[in-house]
ZAVOTI-426259 format. One line per 3 residues: their letters; for each residue y, z, x of C-alpha. Coordinates in pm, 1 decimal, decimal comma. Each point is the difference from the previous one (the first is absolute). Example, Ala and Ser with C-alpha at 12.3 -4.5 7.8 and 13.67 -1.06 7.14 Angstrom:
<sites>
as> -450,0/780,0/1230,0  344,0/-66,0/137,0
</sites>
This chain:
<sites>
xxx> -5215,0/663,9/-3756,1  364,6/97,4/-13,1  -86,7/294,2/302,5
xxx> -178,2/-311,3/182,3  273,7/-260,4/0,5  249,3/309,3/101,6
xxx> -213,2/77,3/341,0  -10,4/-349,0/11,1  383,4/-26,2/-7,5
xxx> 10,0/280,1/250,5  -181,1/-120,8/225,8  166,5/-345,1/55,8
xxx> 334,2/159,2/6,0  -162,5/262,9/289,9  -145,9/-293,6/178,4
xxx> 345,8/-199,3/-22,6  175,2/298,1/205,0  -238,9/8,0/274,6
xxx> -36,7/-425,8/6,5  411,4/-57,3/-56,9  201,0/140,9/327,1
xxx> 331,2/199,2/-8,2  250,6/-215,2/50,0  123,4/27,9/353,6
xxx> 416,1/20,1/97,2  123,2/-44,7/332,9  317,6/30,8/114,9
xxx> 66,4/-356,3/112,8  -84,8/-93,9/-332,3  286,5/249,0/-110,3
xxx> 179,9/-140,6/220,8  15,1/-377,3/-126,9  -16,1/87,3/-342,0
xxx> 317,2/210,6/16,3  134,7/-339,1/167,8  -70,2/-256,1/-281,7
xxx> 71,9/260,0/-271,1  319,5/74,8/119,6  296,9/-122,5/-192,8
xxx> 214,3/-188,3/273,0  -313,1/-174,3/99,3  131,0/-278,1/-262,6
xxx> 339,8/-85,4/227,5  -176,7/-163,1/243,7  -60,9/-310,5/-258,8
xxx> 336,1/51,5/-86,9  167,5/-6,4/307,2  -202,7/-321,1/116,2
xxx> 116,4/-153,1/-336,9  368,7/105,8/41,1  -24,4/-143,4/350,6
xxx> -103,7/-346,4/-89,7  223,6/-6,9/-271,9  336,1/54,9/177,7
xxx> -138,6/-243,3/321,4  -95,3/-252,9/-325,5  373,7/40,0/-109,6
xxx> 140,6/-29,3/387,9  -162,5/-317,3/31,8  180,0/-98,5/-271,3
xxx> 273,4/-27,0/200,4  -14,0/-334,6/93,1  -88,4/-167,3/-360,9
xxx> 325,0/-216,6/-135,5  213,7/281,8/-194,3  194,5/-121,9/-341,4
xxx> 332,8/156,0/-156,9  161,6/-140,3/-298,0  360,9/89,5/-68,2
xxx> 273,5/-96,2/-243,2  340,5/11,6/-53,4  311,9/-46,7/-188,0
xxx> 344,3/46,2/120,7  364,8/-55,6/-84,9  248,8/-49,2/257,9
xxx> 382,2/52,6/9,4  32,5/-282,4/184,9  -181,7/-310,0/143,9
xxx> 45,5/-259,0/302,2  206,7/-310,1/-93,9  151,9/-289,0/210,1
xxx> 398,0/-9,3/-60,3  147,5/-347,8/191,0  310,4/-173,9/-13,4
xxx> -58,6/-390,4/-7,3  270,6/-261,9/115,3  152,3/-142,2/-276,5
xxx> -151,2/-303,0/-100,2  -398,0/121,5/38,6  -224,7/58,2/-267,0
xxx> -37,8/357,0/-113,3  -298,0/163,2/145,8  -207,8/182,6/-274,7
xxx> -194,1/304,3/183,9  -197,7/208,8/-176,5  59,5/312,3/-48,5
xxx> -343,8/296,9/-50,5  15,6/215,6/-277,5  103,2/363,5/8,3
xxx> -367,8/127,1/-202,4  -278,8/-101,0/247,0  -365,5/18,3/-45,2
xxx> -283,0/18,0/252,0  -400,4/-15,3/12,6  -124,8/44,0/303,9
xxx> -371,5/37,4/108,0  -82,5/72,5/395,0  -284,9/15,7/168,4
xxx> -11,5/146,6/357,9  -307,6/-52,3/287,2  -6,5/250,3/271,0
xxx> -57,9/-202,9/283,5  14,1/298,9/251,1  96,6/375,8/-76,4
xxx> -19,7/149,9/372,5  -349,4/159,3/-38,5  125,7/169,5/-286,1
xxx> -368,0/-62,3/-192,3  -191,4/70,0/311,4  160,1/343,1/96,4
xxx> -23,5/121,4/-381,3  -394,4/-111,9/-10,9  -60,9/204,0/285,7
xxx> 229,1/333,7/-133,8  -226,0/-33,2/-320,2  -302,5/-22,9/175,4
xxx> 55,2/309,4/228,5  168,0/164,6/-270,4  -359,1/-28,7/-217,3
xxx> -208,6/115,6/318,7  269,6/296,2/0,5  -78,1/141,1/-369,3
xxx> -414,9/-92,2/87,2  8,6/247,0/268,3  251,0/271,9/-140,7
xxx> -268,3/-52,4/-288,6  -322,3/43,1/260,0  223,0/319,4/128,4
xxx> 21,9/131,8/-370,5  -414,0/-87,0/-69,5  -64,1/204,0/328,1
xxx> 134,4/308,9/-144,6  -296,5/19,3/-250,0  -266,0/24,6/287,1
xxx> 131,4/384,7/82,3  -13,2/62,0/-379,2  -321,3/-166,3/-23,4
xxx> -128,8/215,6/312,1  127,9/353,9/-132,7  -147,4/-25,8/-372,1
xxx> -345,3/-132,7/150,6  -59,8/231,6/266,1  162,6/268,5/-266,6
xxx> -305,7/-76,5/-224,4  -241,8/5,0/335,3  113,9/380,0/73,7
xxx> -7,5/37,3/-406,1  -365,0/-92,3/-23,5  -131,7/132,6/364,5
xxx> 157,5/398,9/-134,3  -156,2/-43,1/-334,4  -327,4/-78,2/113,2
xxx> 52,6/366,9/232,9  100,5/137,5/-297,5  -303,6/-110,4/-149,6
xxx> -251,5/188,9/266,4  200,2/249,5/-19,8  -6,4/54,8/-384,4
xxx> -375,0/-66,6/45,0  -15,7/273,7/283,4  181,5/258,7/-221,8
xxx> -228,6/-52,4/-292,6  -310,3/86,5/285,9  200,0/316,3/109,4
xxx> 56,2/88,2/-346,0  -348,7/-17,4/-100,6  -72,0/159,4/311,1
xxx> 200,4/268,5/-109,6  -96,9/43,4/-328,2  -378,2/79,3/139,8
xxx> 142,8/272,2/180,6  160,6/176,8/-286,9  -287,4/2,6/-205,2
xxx> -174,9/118,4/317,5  284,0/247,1/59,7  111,4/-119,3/336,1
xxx> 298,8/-110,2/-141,4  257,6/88,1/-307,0  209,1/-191,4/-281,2
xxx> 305,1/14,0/220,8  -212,9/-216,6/283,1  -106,6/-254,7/-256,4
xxx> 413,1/-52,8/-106,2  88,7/-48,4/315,0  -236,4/-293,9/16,9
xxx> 118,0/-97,4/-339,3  369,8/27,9/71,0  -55,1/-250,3/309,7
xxx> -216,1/-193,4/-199,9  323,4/-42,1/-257,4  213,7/-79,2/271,5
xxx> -243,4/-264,9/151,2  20,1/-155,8/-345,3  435,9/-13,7/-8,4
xxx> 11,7/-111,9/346,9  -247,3/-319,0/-132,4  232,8/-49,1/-301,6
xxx> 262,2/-8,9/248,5  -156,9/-261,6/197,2  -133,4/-233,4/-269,8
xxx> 367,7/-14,4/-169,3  114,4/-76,6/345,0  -258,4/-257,5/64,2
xxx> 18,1/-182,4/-398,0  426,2/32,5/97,5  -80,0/-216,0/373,4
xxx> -252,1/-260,5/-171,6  253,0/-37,4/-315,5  307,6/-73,9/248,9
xxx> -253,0/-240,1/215,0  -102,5/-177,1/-340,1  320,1/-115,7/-66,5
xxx> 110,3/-80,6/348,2  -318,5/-231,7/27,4  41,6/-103,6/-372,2
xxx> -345,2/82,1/-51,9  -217,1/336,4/-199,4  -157,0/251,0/265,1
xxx> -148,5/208,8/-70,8  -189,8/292,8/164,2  -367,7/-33,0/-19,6
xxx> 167,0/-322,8/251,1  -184,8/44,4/332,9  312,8/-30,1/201,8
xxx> -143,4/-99,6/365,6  189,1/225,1/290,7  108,8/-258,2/228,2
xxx> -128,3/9,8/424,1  339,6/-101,3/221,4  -59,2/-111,0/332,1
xxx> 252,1/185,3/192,5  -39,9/-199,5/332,9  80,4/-372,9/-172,2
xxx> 363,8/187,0/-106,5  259,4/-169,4/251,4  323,6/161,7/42,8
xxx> 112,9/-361,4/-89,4  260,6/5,4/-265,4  -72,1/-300,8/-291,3
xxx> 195,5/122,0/-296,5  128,9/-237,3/-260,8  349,8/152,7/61,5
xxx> 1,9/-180,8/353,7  -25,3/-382,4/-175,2  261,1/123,7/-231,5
xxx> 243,5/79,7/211,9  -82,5/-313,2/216,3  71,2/-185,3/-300,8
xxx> 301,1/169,7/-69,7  148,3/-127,6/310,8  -148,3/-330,8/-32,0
xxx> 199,7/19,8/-388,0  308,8/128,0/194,6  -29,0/-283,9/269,6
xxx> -46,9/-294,7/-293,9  367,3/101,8/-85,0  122,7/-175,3/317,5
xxx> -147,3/-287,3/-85,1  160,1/-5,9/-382,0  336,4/66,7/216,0
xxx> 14,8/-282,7/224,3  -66,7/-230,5/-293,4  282,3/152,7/-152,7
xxx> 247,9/-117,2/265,5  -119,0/-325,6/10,7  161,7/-312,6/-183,9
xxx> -182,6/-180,9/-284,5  -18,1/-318,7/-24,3  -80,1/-175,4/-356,1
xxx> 27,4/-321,3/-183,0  137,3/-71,0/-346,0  70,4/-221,8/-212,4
xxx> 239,3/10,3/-353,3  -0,4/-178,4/-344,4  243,8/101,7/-244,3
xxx> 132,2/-179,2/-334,7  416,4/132,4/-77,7  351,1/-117,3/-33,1
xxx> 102,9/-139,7/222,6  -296,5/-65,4/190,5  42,8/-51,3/438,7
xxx> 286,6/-297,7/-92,4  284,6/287,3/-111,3  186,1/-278,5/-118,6
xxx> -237,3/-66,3/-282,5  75,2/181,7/-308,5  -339,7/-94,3/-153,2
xxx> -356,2/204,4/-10,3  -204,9/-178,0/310,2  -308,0/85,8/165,4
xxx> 0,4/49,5/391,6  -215,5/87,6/287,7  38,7/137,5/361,9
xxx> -231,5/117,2/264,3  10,8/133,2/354,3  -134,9/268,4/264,2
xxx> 191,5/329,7/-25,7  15,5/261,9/302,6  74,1/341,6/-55,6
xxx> 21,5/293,8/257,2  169,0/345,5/-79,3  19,4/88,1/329,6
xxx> 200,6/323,5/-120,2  -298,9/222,5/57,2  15,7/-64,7/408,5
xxx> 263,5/310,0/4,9  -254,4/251,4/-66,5  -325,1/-169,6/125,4
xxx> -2,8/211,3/292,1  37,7/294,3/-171,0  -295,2/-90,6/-263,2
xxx> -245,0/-81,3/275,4  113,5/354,9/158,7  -69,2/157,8/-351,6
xxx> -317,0/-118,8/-11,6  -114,6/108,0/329,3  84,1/349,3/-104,5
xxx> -235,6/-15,3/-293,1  -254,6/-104,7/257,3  40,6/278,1/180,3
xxx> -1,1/209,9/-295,2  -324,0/-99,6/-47,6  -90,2/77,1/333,1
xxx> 104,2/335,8/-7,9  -228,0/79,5/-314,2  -333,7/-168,3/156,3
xxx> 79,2/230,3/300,1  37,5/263,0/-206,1  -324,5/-36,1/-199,5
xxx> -218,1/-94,2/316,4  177,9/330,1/158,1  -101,8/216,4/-290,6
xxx> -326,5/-133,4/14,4  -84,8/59,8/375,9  38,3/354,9/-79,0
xxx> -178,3/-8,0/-289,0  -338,6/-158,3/191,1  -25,2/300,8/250,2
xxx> -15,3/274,5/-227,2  -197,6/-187,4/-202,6  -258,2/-60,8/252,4
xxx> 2,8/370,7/89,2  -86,3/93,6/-381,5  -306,4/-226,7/45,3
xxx> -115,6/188,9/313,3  95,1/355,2/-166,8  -217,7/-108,3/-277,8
xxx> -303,4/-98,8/185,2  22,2/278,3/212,4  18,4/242,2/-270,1
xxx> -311,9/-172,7/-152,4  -200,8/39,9/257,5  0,4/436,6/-66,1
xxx> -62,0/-17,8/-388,3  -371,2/-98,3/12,4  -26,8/314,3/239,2
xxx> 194,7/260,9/-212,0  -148,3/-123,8/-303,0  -309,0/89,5/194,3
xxx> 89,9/338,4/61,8  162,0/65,3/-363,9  -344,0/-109,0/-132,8
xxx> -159,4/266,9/215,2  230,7/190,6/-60,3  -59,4/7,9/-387,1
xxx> -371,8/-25,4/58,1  -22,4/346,2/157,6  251,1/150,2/-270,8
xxx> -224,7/-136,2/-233,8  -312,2/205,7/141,3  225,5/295,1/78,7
xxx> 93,5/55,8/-364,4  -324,0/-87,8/-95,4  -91,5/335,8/247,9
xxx> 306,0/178,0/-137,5  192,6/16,0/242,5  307,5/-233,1/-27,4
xxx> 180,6/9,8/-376,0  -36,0/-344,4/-224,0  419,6/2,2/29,9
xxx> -60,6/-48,4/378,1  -241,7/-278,8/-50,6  245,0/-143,3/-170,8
xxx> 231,9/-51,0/236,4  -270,3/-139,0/188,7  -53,6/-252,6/-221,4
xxx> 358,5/-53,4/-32,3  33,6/-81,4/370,4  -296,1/-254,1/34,0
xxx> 152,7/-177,2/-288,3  333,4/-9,3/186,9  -138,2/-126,5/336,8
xxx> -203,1/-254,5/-268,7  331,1/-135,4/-121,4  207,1/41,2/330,4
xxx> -270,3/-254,8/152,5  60,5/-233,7/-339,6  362,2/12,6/13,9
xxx> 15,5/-57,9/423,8  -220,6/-320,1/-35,9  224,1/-100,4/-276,3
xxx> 336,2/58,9/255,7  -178,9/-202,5/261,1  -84,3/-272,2/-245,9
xxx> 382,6/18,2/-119,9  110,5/29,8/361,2  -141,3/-287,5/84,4
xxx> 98,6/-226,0/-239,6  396,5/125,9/7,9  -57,5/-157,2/355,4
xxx> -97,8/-296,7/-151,5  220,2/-24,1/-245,1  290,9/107,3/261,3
xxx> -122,7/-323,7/200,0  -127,3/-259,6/-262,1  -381,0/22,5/162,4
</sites>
């Protein structure tokens, strides 16, 4: 029963292999998950937030703004009225205020007009937002190269260890092979190491490999934020070359767009500056003495009134300020230059890596052809004696090269290609 229920088992977990597919991994699916999992990805919500924050608080320019103050104060001396009177008149009994004086006062000011002060700084925070967005899109770009190396790392990983497999599996038949011909006494012990001893080899070199593949899937697993592993069917990706424009769209270009559209808001916050304000206000206080000074009594009191202020002080180096920020402009400038220059000689010689790539993959079908024939009739020749198993060796050797020179050139092109994309956002 117990032998029953264990084919049983067997059987369903056999069937669930063949009916449940590998998972499949492409690299535009790399691609956005390294995007959402990356760290930074959070500052877009926060710059948004920041944004309408400080525009929330500039509007709050023109809401009625309160101060309370309070004082108390003893004077050396205070205003009186000294007159001589004919003689005859009534003496004249003026008041005079108190030397300790007290005063509440509470204010409250309306901006009627501040020069576009609230305008120009709504539009500097805006630009300054869509600034640290795109320096942020800039910094998110970078991970698309990263992206690109580990994946097609793991392509050229897998492609050389399936070689190595056929050609483990191809030194096991030459090995048997030549173990029938030393019992037949073609061959000798020293013929069967030298199969072993590349057999041994074979089986570092795929050590190698797998440590270098499980090393590129570990460093793509956290990049993505996700487990790979490598029994992953990683798809290799098919570029069309001919829909690549030598159009640059890089984030880079919007950033430093709005670095000058950031650099031009300042203007804008400079005018304003050198404008006059214009306000109204009005004042209740409680002291002694209150507005009548002659009153030596605690009174309440009110006043009110439109108030225009204009520090026009700043006029000596407008000029120079607007001048200043012209220069930073230009700055700017220079950089985007710069970076578009750097890239316009990066496109050719990237498009002539793509063509020295196909072209060189258009031979290795052919020589792996000939290597195979090559082996073939080494194969039959020591077979015949007449070639040595060391020389077969480096037969095999060689078709295994030209098998893993064709591997590694389709993986070039593939990473050829996409540098061009990356080099032009396509």
């Amino acid at each position: 029963m117990n032998h029953s229920v264990s084919l049983l088992l067997t059987g369903l977990i056999w069937m669930n292999s063949i009916l449940v597919p590998a998972q499949i991994i492409t690299l535009d699916q790399m691609q956005e998950k390294a995007r959402t999992n990356y760290p930074a990805i959070t500052r877009y919500d926060l710059i948004e937030k920041t944004k309408n924050f400080s525009i929330e608080n500039a509007n709050k320019a023109y809401l009625p703004q309160g101060t309370l103050s309070a004082q108390a104060t003893w004077q050396s001396d205070v205003t009186y009225i000294d007159m001589d009177l004919p003689e005859g008149m009534p003496p004249l009994n003026i008041p005079v205020p108190d030397q300790d004086q007290y005063r509440v006062v509470a204010e409250l000011n309306q901006l009627l007009w501040d020069g576009g002060a609230v305008t120009a700084q709504k539009k500097s925070l805006e630009a300054n937002a869509e600034l640290e967005k795109n320096q942020l899109d800039a910094e998110i770009y970078t991970l698309r190269e990263r992206v690109n190396n580990l994946y097609f790392g793991i392509l050229l990983m897998k492609g050389n260890l399936q070689q190595q497999e056929i050609l483990e599996k191809e030194l096991q038949r030459n090995y048997d092979n030549v173990q029938t011909y030393v019992n037949n006494g073609v061959a000798n012990e020293a013929d069967l190491s030298a199969v072993k001893v590349e057999q041994l080899k074979a089986g570092q070199q795929r050590i190698r490999l797998e440590s270098t593949l499980d090393a590129y899937i570990q460093m793509l697993s956290v990049l993505v934020g996700e487990s790979l592993h490598k029994k992953m069917t990683f798809v290799k990706p098919d570029p069309d070359t001919e829909l690549i424009s030598p159009v640059i769209n890089r984030p880079e270009l919007k950033m430093f767009s709005a670095q000058e559209e950031a650099i031009e808001s300042q203007k804008s916050l400079l005018r304003a500056k050198n404008m006059p304000k214009l306000g109204a206000f009005a004042q209740g206080g409680y002291g002694k003495p209150g507005l009548n000074m002659f009153d030596t009594e605690f009174s309440p009191y009110f006043l009110g009134g439109i108030r225009l202020s204009w520090n026009f002080g700043n006029l000596y180096t407008l000029n120079n300020d607007k001048k200043k920020i012209d220069l930073q402009k230009q700055t700017v400038n220079t950089q985007k230059e710069t970076f578009l220059h750097h890239l316009y000689m990066v496109i050719p010689q990237q498009q002539i890596e793509i063509e020295k790539y196909k072209m060189t993959m258009q031979d290795d079908d052919e020589i792996i052809r000939h290597q195979t024939l090559m082996r073939k009739a080494a194969e039959v020749k020591v077979e015949n004696g007449t070639m040595s198993v060391s020389d077969l060796m480096k037969e095999i050797n060689a078709e295994e090269a030209a098998k893993q020179a064709k591997t590694l050139h389709e993986t070039q092109y593939l990473m050829s290609v996409y540098a061009l994309k990356h080099t032009t956002n396509q």
